[in-house]
C-alpha distance (Angstrom), angle and dihedral (degrees) to the residues before:
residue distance angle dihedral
X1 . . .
X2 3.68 . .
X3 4.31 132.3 .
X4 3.82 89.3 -69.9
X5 3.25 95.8 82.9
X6 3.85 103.4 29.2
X7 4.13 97.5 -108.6
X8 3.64 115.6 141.4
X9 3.39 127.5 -166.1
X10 3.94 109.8 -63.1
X11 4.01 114.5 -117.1
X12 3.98 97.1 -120.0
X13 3.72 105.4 -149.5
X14 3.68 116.5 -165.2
X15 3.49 108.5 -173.8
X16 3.55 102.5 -88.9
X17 3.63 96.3 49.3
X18 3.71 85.9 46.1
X19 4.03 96.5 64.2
X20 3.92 90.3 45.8
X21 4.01 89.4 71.8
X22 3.68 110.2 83.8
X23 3.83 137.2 -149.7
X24 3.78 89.9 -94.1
X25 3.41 98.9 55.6
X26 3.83 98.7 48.6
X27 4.16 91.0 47.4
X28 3.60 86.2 53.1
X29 4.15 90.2 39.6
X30 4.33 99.8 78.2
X31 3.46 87.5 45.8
X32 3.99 93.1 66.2
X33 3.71 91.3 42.5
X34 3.99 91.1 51.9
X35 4.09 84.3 52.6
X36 3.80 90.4 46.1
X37 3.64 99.3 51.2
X38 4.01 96.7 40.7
X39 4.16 75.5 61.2
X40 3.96 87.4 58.9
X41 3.45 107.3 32.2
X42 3.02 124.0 141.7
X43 3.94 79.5 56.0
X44 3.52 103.5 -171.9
X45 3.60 103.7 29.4
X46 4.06 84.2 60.8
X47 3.80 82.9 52.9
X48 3.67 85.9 56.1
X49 3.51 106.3 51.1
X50 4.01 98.1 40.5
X51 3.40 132.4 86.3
X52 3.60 100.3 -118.6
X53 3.83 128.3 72.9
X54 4.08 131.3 -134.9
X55 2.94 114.1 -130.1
X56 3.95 131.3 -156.0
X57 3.94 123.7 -172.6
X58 3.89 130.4 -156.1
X59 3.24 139.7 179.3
X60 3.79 124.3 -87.4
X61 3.88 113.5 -128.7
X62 3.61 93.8 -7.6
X63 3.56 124.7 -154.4
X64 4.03 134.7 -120.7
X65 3.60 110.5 -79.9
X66 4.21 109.3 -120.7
X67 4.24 107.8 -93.3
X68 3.57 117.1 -133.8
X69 3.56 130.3 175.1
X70 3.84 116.2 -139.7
X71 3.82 140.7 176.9
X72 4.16 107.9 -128.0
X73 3.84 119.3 -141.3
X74 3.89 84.7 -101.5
X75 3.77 87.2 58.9
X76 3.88 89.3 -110.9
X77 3.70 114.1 132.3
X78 3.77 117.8 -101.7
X79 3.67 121.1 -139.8
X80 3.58 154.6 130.0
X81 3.73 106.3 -130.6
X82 4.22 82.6 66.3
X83 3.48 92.5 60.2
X84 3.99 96.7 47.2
X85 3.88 104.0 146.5
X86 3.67 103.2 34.5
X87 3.96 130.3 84.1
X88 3.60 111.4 -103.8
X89 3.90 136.1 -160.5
X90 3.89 110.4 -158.5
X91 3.75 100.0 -154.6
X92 3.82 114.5 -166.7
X93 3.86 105.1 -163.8
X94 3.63 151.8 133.9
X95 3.61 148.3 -142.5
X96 3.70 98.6 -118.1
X97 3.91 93.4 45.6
X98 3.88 108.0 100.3
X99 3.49 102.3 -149.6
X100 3.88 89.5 43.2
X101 3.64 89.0 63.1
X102 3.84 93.7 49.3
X103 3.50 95.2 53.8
X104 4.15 101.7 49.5
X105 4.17 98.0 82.3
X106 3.91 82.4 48.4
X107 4.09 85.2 52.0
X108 3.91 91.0 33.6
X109 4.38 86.2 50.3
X110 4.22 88.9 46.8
X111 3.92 91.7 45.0
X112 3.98 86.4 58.0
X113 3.64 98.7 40.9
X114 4.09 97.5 52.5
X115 3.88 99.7 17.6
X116 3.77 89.7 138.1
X117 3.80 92.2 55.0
X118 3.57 112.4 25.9
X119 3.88 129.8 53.6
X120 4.10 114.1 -160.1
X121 3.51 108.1 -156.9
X122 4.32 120.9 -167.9
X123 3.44 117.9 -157.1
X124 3.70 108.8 -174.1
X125 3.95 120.0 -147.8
X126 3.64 125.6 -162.3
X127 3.95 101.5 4.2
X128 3.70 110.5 102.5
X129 3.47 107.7 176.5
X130 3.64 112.0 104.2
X131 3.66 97.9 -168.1
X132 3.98 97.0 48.7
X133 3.70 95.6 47.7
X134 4.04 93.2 41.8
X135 4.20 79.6 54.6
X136 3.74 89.2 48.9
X137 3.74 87.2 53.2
X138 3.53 98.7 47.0
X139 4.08 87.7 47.8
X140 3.60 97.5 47.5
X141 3.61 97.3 47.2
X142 4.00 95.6 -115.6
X143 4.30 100.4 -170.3
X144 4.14 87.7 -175.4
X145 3.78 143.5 61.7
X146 3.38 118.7 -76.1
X147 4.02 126.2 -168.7
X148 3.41 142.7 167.7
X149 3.77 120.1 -109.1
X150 3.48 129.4 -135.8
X151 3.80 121.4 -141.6
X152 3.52 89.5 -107.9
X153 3.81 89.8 73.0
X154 2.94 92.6 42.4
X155 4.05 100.2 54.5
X156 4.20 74.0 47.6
X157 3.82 90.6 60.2
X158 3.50 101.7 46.6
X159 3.70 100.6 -88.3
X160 3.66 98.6 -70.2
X161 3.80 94.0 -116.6
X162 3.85 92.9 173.6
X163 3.29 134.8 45.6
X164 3.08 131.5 -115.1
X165 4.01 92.3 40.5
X166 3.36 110.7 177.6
X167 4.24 121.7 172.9
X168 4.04 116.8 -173.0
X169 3.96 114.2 -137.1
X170 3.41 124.1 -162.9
X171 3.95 127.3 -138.3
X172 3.33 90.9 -80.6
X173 3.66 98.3 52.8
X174 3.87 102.9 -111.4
X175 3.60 122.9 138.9
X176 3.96 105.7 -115.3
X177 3.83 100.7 158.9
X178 4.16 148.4 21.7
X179 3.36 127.0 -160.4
X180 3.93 118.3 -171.8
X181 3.97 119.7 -165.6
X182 3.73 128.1 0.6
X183 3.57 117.4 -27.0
X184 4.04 132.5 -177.9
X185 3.72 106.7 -100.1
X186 3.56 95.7 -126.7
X187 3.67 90.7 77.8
X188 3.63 91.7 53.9
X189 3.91 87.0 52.0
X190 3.83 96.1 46.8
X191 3.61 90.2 49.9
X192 3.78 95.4 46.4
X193 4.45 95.0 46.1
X194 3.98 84.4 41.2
X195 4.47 87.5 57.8
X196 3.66 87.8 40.5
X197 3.75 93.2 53.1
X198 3.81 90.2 -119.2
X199 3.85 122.7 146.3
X200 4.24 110.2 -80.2
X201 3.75 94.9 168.2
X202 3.30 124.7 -145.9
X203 3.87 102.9 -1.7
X204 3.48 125.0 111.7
X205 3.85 129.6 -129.8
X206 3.58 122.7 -146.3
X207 3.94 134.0 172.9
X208 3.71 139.2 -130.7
X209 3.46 142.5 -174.3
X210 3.32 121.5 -109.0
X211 3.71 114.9 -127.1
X212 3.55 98.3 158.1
X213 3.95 100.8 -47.3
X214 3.77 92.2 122.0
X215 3.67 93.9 26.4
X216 4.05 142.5 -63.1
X217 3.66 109.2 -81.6
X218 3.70 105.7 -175.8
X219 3.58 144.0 19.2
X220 3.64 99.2 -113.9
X221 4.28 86.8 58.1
X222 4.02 83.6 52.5
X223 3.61 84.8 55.1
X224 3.94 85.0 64.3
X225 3.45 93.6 54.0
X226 3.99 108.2 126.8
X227 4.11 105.3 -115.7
X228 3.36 102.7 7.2
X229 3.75 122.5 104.5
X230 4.16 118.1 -162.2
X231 3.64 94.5 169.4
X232 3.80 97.3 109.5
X233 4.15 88.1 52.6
X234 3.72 126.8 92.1
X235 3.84 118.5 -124.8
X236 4.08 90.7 -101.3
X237 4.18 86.4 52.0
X238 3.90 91.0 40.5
X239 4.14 85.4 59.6
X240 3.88 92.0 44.5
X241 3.82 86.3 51.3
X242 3.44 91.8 44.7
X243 3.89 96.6 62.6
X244 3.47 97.8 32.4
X245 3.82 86.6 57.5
X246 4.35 84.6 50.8
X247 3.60 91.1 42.6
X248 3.59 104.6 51.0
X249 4.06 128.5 75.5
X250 3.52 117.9 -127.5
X251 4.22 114.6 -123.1
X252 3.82 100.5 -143.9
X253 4.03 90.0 85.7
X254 3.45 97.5 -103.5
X255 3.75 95.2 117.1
X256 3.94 92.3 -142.0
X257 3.90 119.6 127.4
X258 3.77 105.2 -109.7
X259 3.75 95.3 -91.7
X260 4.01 96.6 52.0
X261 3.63 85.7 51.7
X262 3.77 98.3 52.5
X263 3.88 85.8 52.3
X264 3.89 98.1 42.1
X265 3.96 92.5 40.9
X266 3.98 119.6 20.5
X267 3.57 89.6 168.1
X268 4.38 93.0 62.6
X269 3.59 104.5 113.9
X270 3.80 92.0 -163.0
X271 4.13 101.2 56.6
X272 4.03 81.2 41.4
X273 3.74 88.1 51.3
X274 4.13 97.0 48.6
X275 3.75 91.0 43.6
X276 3.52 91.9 55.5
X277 4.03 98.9 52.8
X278 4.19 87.9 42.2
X279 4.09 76.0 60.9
X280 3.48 103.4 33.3
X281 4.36 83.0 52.4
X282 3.95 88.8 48.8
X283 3.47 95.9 54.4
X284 3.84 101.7 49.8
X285 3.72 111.7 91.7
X286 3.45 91.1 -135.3
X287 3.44 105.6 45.0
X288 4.14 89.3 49.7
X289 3.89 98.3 52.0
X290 3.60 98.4 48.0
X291 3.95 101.5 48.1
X292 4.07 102.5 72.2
X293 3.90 112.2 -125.6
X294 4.09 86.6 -119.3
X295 3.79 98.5 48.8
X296 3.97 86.3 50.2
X297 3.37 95.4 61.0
X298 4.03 96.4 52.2
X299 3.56 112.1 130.1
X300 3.96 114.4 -114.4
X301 4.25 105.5 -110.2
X302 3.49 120.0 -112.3
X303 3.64 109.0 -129.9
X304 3.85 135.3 -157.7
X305 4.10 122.2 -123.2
X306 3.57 113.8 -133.8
């Protein structure tokens, strides 16, 4: 997204850049957005009359988004399948996550604005404590479900190295975008009238193929990956590979999981490096029988800095 439509570039918050933003800072955050967009509105009509064009992207032939079944804070089950039909934004967050809290009236605004045809959903990750987050809900205004994911979804989303993670599902509950980190809300809003075949203006929508952008779905797409070699694994080690390589963070800096780095930056020694011992570990007798299947799919915590 460029000037046209007002988006700057999105604060990506890995999670240890996440915990270094304080209270203070994301209190003070919505106020700055609310003083940047009354400098662009009316959005789309600037889009219109400049020179340069917005520009959207989503994925070509996109694939189902991963069910889950989940119990809300309001005991209500949580799921996709119930709101079939409607755009949703999965939101994995949580209440000690900076940028997370910055973004919530944004989500909280949206919510109101297309209630009848889009269905936020906030899956909370590594915040336990029921009573604290329903307060946080209550306090913040929160006007959709919000659960707590298990590690299971999230080894089924990628890993959810970053937070916020939101990914944008159309009606018919395929994964077309990802959005890492903080990002204006009127890209969230142009994406969401653009699925619902509502007027975006003059921005432009384009397609790509997912190649593990969003996230590797299969084992044969690992396969692809540039320096890494699964031949030697069986199908059942090829899928353990698989999420470990969505699951895990690459060290070079990047902030990619080790699979989006491979395909951003073939040349990184270091996600090259940790794909080849998750490999080299698969394929050793030894090493394969004595880690359970379940326990190697566990998702990696996300931890807080002092």
């Amino acid at each position: 997204m460029n000037l046209a439509l007002g988006v700057f570039a999105g604060l990506c918050s890995p999670i240890d850049e996440a915990m270094k933003l304080n209270f203070h800072r994301c209190v003070a955050y919505p106020y700055i957005i609310t003083s940047l967009l009354l400098c662009l509105v009316p959005v789309l009509s600037c889009a219109e009359q400049s020179d340069q064009q917005g520009t959207i992207r989503f994925v070509r032939n996109p694939d189902p988004a991963p069910e889950f079944k989940l119990s809300g804070l309001d005991g209500k089950p949580v799921t996709l399948a119930d709101s079939r039909g409607k755009v949703i934004l999965l939101n994995f967050w949580a209440t000690w996550c900076g940028p997370c809290r910055a973004e919530i009236p944004d989500l909280v605004e949206l919510q109101n604005k297309y209630k009848d045809r889009l269905q936020i959903l906030g899956l909370v990750v590594d915040d336990d404590d029921q009573d604290a987050i329903k307060d946080f809900v209550e306090k913040f205004g929160i006007n959709y479900p919000v659960a707590l994911a298990t590690n299971d979804i999230r080894m089924q989303y990628g890993g959810i190295a970053a937070l916020p993670t939101s990914f944008v599902l159309d009606a018919e509950g395929r994964i077309v975008q990802k959005h890492e980190g903080l990002r204006n809300p009127i890209l969230y809003e142009t994406e969401i009238r653009s699925l619902l075949g509502l007027s975006i203006g003059n921005v432009k929508v384009e397609t790509f193929e997912d190649t593990g952008q969003i996230f590797l779905k299969n084992a044969e797409r690992a396969s692809e990956l540039p320096g890494v070699d699964l031949s030697k694994l069986t199908p059942e080690q090829k899928t353990v590979a698989l999420h470990k390589f969505n699951a895990q963070t690459c060290n070079c800096g990047c902030t990619f999981t080790l699979a989006q780095c491979r395909i951003y930056d073939r040349n990184c020694q270091i996600s090259k490096a940790a794909t080849a011992r998750i490999v080299g570990a698969l394929a050793r007798p030894a090493a394969s029988k004595s880690v359970p299947a379940k326990s190697s799919l566990t998702a990696p915590p996300i931890k807080e800095e002092e």
